[in-house]
N, C-alpha and C positions, 0 to 999 in steps of 0.2 A: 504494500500500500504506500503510494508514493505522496497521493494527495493527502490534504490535512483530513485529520477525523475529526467531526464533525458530531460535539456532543451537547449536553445540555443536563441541567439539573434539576429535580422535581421535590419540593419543601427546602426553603431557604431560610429553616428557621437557624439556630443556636450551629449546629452541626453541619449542614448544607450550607451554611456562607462559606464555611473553608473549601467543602469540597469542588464549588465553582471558582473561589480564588485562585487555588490548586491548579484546577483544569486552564483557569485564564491565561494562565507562564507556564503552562508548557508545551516544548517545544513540536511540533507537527499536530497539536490540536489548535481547532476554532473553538473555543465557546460559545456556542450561538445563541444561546437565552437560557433563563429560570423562569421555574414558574413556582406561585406561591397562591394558595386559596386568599390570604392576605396581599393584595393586590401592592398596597401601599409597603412593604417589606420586599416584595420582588423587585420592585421600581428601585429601592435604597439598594438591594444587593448588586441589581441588573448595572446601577450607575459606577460602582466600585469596583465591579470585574470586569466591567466595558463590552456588555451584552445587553440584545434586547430580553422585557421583562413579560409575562403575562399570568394572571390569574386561575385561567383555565391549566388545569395538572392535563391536560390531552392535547392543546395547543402545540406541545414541540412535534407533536407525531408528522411526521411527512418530510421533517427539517434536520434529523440527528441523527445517526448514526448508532450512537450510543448513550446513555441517560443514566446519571445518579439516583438513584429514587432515596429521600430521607426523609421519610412524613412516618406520623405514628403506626406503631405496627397492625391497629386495629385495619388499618387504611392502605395495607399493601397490595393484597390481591386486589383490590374494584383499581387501583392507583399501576401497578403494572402488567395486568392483564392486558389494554389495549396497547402496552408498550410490547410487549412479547407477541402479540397475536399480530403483531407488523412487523414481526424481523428485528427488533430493534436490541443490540446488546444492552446487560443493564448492570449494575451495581449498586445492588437490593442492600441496604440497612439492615445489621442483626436486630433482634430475632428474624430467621426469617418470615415468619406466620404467628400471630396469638394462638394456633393451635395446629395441630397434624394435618386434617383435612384442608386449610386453605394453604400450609406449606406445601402440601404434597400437587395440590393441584399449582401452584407457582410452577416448579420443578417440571410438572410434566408439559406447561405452556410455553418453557425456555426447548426444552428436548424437542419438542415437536418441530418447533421455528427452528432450530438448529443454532440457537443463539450463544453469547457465553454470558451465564449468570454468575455472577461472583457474590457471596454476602461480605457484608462486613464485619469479620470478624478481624476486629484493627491490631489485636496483640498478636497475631499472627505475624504480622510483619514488623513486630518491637525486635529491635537489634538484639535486645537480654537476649529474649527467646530464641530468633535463631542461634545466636552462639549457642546458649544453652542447649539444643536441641543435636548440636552435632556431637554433644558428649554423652550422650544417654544413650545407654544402649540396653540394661534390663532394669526398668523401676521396679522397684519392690514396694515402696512406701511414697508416695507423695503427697508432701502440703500445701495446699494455698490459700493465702488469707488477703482479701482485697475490704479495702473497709476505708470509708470518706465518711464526711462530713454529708448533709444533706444538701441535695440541690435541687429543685422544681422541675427543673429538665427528667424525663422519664417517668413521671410518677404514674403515667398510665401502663405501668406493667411494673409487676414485683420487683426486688432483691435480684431473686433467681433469672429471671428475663432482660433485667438491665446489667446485673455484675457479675454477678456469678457462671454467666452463661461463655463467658469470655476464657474463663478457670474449666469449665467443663471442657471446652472445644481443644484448648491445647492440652486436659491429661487425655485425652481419648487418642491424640494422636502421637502422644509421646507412648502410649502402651497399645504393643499390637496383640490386642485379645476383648474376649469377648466379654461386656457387661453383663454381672449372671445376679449382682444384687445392689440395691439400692437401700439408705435409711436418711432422713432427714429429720430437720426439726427447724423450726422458723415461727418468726411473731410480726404482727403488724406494730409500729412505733409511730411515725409520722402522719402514716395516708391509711388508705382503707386494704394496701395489696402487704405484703410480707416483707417489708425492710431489712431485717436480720435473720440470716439461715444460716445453717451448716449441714453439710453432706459427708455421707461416708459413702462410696463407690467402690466395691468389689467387682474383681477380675476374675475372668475362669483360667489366668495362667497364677492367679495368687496375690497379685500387686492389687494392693489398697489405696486410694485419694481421701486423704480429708479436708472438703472445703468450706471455706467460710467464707461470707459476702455479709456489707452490712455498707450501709447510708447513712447512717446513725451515728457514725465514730465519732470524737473529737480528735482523730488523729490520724493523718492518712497513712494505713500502711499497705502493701502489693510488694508482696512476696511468693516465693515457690520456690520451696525445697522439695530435692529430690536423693532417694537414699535406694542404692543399689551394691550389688554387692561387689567390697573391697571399693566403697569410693562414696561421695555427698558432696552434693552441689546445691549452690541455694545464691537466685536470683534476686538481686532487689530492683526493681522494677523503675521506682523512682529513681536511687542514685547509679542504676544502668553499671551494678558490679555483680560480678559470681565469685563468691567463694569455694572455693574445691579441697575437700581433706581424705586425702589416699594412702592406707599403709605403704610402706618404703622396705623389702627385707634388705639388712644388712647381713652379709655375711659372716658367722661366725658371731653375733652382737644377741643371739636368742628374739627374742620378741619384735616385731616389727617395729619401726617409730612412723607417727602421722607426721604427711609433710602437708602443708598449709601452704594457696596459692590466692591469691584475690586477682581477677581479670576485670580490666577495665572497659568496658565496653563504648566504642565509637557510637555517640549516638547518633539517631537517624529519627526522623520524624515520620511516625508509623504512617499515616492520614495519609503523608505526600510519599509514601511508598507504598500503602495498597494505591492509591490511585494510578502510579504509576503501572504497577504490575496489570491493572486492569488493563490499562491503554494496552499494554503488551503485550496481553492475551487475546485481545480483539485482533490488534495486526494481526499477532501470529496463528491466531484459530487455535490459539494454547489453552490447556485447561487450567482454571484457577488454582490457585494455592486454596481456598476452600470456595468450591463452585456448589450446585445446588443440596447436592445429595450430601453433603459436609455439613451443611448447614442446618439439612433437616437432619442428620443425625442427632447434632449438636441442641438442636430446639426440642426432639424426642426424650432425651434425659433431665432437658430440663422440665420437661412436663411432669418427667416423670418424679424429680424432688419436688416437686410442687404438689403433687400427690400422695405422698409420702406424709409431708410436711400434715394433711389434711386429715391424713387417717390417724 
């Protein structure tokens, strides 16, 4: 693809200003407009990315190539159905679906059109995480504990669907085996959905996740340790280091000694590296780093601590 791609972004609220800013610098895409049901918000973002704006979410269709969708998840399937059912690539906002049925139906309106659907699942492309990801080779134990401050943005989907969903998608892919048991527990604190949870995830090769998510903290922390054997690694998400402690045998010395490493990880700005990788995937008719069926796996577990949480 030689000429510019030709894309556009659909809810330009909090999240979606970046993702058209993004799209606006770089290099071989157009930005060709936002839309926003807030007419007066598309017009302020339309003017700062140097795009046309419109109110109508179906407006870009006929004109883009490829489309952002980041509007509430109650609103994805009626919001990218007529984008998919035109060919049109997209990159769908996690969750992908408030539930199985309209996830799965998303999924099969990309497959059909032969489009590529990417969600966004944005810690995927956190520098921690891939470093981290090339050193793990059998989890046995992992933790992770994501916990903020509260913020108005997401409060129409739980804990589990705004945080902790991001902790689910990367242990599922750091462990290759099969989910055979679920337990949770979770309370509502601010809103009417579940602001603080915790998961425990069993594997059928043996490796445990225990996760925490929570809105509620006064203290922000995003972490994931991982404990495997003869080695532990443990990300900090905010100050983008891994620490790693590995026995060492000495020779002739009896007992092994832990040797201690801290890696400092080059950051990268996850937002302008999924974006990019979508761009990439589109040229190249490459499959996402997590495209549809990643994401309704990712969405199915967490329905499924949400479930849990209930009984």
């Amino acid at each position: 693809m030689t000429e510019k791609l030709r894309v556009g972004v659909v809810g330009v609220g909090y999240l979606g200003r970046f993702h058209a800013l993004i799209y606006s610098r770089l290099p071989g895409v157009e930005l060709v407009a936002v839309a926003d049901t807030d007419g007066a918000r598309a017009a302020e973002v339309a003017a700062e990315a140097g795009c046309a704006s419109f109110s109508d979410p179906q407006a870009l269709i006929g004109s883009v190539d490829a489309v952002s969708v980041v509007v509430p998840t109650t609103a994805h399937l009626a919001v990218a159905r007529p984008y998919l059912e035109q060919g049109v690539h997209m990159l769908l906002e996690k969750p992908v679906a408030p539930d199985m049925a309209q996830g799965a139906e998303i999924v099969r309106l990309a497959e059909a059109a032969g489009v590529i659907l990417q969600i966004g699942h944005l810690e995927r492309f956190n520098a921690g995480i891939m470093e981290l990801a090339k050193r793990i080779d059998a989890p046995r134990f992992i933790e992770a504990q994501r916990m903020g401050g509260f913020k108005e943005r997401a409060t129409d989907v739980d804990v589990v669907s705004d945080l902790m969903i991001h902790d689910i998608d990367i242990i599922l892919a750091l462990v290759d085996a099969d989910l055979t048991d679920v337990r949770a527990v979770g309370t509502p604190v601010l809103t009417e959905h579940v602001d603080i949870a915790n998961a425990r995830l069993e594997f059928a090769n043996g490796t445990v996740a225990n996760v925490v998510a929570s809105r509620v903290s006064d203290q922000t922390t995003r972490r994931i340790r991982v404990f495997q054997p003869r080695g532990y690694l443990s990300l900090d998400f905010v100050g983008q280091t891994i620490d790693i402690a590995a026995p060492i045998e000495r020779a002739g010395q009896g007992r092994p000694e832990i040797a201690r490493e801290r890696i400092a990880v080059e950051p990268v700005k996850p937002l302008d590296a999924e974006i990019a990788a979508f761009v990439d995937c589109v040229r190249g008719r490459a499959r996402p780093l997590v495209d549809g069926r990643v994401g309704l796996k990712a969405l199915e577990v967490a329905l499924l601590v949400n479930e849990r949480m209930r009984a």
